[in-house]
C-alpha positions as CSV (number, residue, x, y, z in Angstrom):
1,X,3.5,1.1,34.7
2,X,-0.1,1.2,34.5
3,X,-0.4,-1.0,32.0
4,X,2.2,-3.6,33.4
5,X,-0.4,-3.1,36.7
6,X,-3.5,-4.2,34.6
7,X,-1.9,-6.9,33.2
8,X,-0.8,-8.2,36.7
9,X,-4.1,-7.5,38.2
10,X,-6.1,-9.6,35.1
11,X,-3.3,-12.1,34.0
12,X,-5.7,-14.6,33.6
13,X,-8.1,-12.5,31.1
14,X,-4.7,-11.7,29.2
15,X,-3.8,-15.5,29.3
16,X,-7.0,-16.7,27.8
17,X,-7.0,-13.8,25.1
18,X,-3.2,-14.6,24.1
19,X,-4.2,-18.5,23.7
20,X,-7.1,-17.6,22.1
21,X,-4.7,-15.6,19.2
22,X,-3.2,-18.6,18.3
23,X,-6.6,-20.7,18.0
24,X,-8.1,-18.3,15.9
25,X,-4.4,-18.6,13.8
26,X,-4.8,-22.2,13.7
27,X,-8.2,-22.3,12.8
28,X,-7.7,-20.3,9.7
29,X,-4.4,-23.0,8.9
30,X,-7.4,-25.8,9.5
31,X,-4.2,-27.3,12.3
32,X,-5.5,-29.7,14.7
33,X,-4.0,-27.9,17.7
34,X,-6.4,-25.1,17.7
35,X,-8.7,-27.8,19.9
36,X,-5.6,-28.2,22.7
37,X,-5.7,-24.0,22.3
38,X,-9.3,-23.6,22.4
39,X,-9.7,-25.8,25.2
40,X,-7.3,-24.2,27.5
41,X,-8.6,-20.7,26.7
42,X,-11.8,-21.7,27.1
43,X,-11.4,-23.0,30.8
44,X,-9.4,-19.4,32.1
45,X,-13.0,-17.8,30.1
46,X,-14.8,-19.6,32.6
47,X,-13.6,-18.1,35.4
48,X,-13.4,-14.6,33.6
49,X,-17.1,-14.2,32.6
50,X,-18.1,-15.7,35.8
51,X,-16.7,-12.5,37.3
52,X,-18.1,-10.8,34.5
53,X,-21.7,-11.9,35.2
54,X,-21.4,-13.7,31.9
55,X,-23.5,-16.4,33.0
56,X,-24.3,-17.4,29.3
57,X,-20.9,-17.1,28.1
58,X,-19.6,-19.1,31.3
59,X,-21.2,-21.8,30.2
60,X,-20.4,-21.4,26.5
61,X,-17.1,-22.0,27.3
62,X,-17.9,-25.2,29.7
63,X,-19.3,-26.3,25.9
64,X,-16.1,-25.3,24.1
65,X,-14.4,-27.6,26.3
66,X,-16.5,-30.5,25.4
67,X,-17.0,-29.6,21.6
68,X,-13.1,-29.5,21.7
69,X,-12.8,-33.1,22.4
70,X,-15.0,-33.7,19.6
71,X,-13.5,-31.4,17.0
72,X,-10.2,-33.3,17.9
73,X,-11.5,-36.8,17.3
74,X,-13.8,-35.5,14.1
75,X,-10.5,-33.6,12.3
76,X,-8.4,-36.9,13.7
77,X,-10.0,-39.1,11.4
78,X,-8.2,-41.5,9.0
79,X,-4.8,-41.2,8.3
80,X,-4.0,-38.2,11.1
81,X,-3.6,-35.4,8.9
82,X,-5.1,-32.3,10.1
83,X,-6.5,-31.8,6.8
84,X,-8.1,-35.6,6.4
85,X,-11.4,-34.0,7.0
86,X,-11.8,-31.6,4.3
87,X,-13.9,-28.2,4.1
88,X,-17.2,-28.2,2.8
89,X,-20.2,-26.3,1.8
90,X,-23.2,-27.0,4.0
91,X,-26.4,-27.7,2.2
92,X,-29.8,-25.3,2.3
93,X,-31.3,-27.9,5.0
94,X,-28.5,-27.6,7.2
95,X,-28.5,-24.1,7.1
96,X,-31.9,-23.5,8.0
97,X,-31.7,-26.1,11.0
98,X,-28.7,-24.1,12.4
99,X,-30.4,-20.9,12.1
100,X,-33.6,-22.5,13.3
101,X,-31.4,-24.1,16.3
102,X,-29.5,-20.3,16.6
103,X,-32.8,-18.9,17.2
104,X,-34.7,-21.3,19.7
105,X,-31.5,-21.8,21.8
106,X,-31.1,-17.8,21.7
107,X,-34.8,-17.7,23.1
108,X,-34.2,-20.2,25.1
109,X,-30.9,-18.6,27.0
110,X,-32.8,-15.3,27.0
111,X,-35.6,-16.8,29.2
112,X,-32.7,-18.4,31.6
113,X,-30.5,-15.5,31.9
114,X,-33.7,-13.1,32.9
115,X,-33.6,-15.1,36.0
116,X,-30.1,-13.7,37.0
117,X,-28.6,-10.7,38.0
118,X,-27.4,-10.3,33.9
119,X,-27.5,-7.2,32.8
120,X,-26.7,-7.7,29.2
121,X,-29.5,-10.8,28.7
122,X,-30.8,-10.5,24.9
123,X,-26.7,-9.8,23.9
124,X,-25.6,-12.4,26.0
125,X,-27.9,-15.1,25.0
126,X,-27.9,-14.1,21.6
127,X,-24.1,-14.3,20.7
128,X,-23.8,-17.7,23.2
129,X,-26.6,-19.5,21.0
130,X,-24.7,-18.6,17.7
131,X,-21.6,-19.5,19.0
132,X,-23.1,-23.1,20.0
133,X,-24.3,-23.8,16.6
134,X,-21.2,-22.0,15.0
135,X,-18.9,-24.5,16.9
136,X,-19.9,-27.0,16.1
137,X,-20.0,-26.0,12.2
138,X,-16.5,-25.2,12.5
139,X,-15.9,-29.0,14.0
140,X,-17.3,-30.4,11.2
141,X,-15.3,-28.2,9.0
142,X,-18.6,-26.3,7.5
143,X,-17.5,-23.5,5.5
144,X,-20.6,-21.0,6.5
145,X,-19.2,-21.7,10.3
146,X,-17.2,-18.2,9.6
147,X,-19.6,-16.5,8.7
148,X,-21.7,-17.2,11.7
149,X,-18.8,-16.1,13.5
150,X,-18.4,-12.7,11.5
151,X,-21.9,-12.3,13.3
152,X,-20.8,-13.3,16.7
153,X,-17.7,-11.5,17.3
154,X,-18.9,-7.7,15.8
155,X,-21.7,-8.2,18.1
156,X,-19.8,-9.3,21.2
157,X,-17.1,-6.7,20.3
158,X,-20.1,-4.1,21.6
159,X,-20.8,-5.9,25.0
160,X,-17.1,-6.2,26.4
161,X,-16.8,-2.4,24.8
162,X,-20.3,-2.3,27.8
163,X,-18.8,-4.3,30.0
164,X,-15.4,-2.8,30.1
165,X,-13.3,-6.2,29.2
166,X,-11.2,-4.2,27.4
167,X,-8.4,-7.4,26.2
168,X,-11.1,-9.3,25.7
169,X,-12.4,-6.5,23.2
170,X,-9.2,-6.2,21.3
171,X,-9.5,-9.9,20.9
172,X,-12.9,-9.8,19.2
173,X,-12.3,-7.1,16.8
174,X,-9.2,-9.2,15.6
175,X,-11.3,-12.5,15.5
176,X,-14.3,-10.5,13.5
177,X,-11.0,-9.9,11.2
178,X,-9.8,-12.7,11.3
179,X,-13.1,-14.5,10.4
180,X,-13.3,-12.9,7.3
181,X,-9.9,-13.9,6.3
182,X,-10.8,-17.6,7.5
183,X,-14.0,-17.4,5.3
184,X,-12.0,-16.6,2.3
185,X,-8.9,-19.1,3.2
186,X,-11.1,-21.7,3.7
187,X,-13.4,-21.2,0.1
188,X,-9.8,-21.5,-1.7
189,X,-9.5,-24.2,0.1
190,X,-12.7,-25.9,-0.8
191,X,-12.0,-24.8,-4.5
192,X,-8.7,-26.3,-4.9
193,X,-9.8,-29.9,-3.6
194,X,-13.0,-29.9,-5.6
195,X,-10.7,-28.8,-9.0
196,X,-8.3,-31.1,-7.3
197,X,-10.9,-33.8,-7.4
198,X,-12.1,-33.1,-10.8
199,X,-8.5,-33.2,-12.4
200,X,-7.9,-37.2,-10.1
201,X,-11.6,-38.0,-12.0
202,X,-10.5,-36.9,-15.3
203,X,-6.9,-38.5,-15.5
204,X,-9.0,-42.1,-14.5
205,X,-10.8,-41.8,-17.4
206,X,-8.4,-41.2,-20.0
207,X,-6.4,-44.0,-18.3
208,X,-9.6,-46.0,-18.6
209,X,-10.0,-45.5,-22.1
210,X,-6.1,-46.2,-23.1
C-alpha cells in the first residue's frame, strides 16, 4: 500500500524512469526509436529535477530533447534502416576534444550552478557536461559514447542515492549495467562489419582477377 502510495504521489518520476528502460534497451539494439523514447522521458525529467533543484540536469534534458531530433535525422540517413549509420571507433583527436569539451563545459556549469540554491554543484555539473558530450557521441554512433556513460551513471547513481530520487536511482544502476553491456554489443558490432567489409573487398578482387 505504501509503495502503490509512492508511486501515485511521483507518477511522473516513475513514467520517465519506465520510458527511459526502454531507451537504454533500444540504444544497446542501435533501434531508431530510442530518440521518440528519449525524448519523451527527457521532457517528464524536466519537470522532475526542477523539483529536485537539478538545475543542471533540467537543462540537460531541455538538450536531450534537441539532440533527439538530431540523432533521429543522423541514424535516418540513406536507405532508412536503423543501422544505415554504422558504429565506429572515434579517433585520438576526437577523444581529446570531447574530454577537453567534458572538462570546460564541467567548469563552466560548476561556476553557473554556484549561483543557485544547488546543493550538489561539482556532481551536478560534472555528470551534465559528460552527458552533453556523451550524447552526442552516441548520435553519431561513437563507440567510446558508452564508456563515457559508464562514468556518468555510477557517478549520478551516488547523487539521487543524496538526493533521495530513489526510482530514479534504480534506473542508473541499471543504465551503468546496461552501458557496459552496450559497450561490448556495440564492439561486436563494429567487428562484424569491419570483417564484413574485408570479406565484400576480398570477393571483388578475386572476381577482378577471373
Amino acid at each position: 500500500m505504501v509503495v502503490l502510495q509512492w508511486v501515485v504521489e511521483n507518477w511522473i518520476e516513475v513514467t520517465a524512469v519506465l520510458l527511459s528502460f526502454i531507451y537504454m534497451y533500444l540504444s544497446v539494439r542501435q533501434n531508431i526509436l530510442l530518440w521518440l523514447f528519449g525524448l519523451i522521458s527527457s521532457a517528464l525529467y524536466i519537470y522532475v529535477y526542477y523539483k529536485s533543484l537539478f538545475y543542471a540536469d533540467m537543462s540537460l534534458q531541455a538538450y536531450y530533447v534537441v539532440i533527439s531530433i538530431y540523432g533521429w535525422m543522423h541514424w535516418n540517413k540513406g536507405s532508412g534502416d536503423q543501422k544505415s549509420v554504422k558504429v565506429t571507433s572515434a579517433s585520438v583527436k576526437v577523444l581529446i576534444g570531447t574530454v577537453l569539451a567534458s572538462l570546460i563545459l564541467w567548469f563552466v556549469i560548476y561556476k553557473i550552478l554556484k549561483l543557485t540554491n544547488s546543493d550538489v554543484p561539482v556532481g551536478d555539473a560534472f555528470t551534465t557536461a559528460a552527458a552533453i558530450v556523451a550524447t552526442w557521441m552516441l548520435a553519431r554512433k561513437l563507440l567510446e559514447n558508452w564508456l563515457f556513460w559508464i562514468i556518468i551513471d555510477s557517478v549520478s547513481v551516488i547523487l539521487y542515492v543524496y538526493k533521495g530520487l530513489w526510482a530514479t536511482t534504480l534506473l542508473y544502476v541499471v543504465y551503468t549495467i546496461v552501458a557496459v553491456i552496450g559497450y561490448f554489443s556495440w564492439k561486436r558490432d563494429m567487428i562484424s562489419n569491419v570483417e564484413l567489409l574485408i570479406s565484400d573487398n576480398n570477393s571483388e578482387d578475386e572476381s577482378g582477377i577471373d
